[in-house]
C-alpha positions in Angstrom: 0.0 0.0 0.0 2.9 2.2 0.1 3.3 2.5 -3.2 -0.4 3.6 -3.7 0.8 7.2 -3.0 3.4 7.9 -5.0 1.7 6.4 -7.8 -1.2 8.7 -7.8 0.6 11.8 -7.1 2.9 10.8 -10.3 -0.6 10.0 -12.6 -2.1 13.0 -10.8 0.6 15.3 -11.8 0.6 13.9 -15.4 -2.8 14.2 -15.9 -2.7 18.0 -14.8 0.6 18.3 -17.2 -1.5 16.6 -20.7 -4.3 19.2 -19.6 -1.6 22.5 -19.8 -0.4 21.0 -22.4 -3.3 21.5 -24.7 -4.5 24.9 -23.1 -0.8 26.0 -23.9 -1.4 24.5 -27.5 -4.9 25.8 -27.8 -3.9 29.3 -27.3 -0.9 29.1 -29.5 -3.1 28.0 -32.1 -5.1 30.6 -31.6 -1.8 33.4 -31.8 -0.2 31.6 -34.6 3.0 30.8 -32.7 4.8 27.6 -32.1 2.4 24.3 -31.1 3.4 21.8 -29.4 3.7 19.1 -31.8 0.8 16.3 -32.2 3.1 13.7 -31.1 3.7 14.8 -28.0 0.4 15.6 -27.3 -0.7 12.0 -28.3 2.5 11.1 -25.4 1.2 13.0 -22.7 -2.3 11.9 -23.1 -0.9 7.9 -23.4 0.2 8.8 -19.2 -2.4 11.3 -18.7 -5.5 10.6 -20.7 -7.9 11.8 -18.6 -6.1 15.3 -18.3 -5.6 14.9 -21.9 -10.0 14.4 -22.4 -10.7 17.2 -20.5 -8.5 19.7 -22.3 -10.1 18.2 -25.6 -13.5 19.1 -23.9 -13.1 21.9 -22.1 -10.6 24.2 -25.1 -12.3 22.2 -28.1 -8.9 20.9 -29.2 -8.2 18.3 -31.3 -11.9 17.0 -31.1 -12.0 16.6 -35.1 -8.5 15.0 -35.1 -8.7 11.4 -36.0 -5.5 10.4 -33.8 -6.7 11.7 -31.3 -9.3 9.4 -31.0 -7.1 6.8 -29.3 -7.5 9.4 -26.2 -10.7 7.4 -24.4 -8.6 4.6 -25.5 -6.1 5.6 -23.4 -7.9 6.2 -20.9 -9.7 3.0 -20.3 -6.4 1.2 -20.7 -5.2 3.5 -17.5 -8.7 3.3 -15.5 -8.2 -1.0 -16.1 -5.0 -1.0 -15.2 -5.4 1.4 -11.8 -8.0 -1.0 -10.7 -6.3 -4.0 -10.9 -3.3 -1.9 -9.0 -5.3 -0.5 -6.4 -7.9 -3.0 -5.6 -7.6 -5.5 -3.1 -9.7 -7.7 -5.0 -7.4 -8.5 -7.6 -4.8 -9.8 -5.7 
């Protein structure tokens, strides 16, 4: 159970950093200046998806590009695998 913590302070902390990530990107789009480029976005959102989803949501960002479709993939695959990691009832 130790582990528990540091864990979700690291996914908490990426999640927060895929969802800065696309407000900084959204408003650089919106100055014409330098974006962050897609791939990265697509990296952060593969370790924080659901940071990732809500800055899709909340800035309308990305919502039209197909790539980014994988997103809810992502984060199902990190919801499945934080409930086998945190639940008792797995192990």
């Amino acid at each position: 159970m130790d582990s528990i913590v540091p864990l979700t302070l690291t996914l908490a902390f990426l999640n927060l950093l895929s969802l800065g990530a696309f407000w900084y990107d959204k408003h650089k789009a919106g100055t014409k200046a330098w974006r962050i480029p897609e791939r990265t976005l697509l990296l952060l959102a593969l370790f924080g998806p659901f940071g990732a989803l809500a800055g899709m949501q909340l800035f309308r960002h990305k919502t039209r590009h197909t790539k980014f479709l994988l997103v809810p993939l992502f984060a199902i695959v990190q919801l499945t695998l934080s409930l086998y990691l945190f639940t008792p009832l797995f192990h």
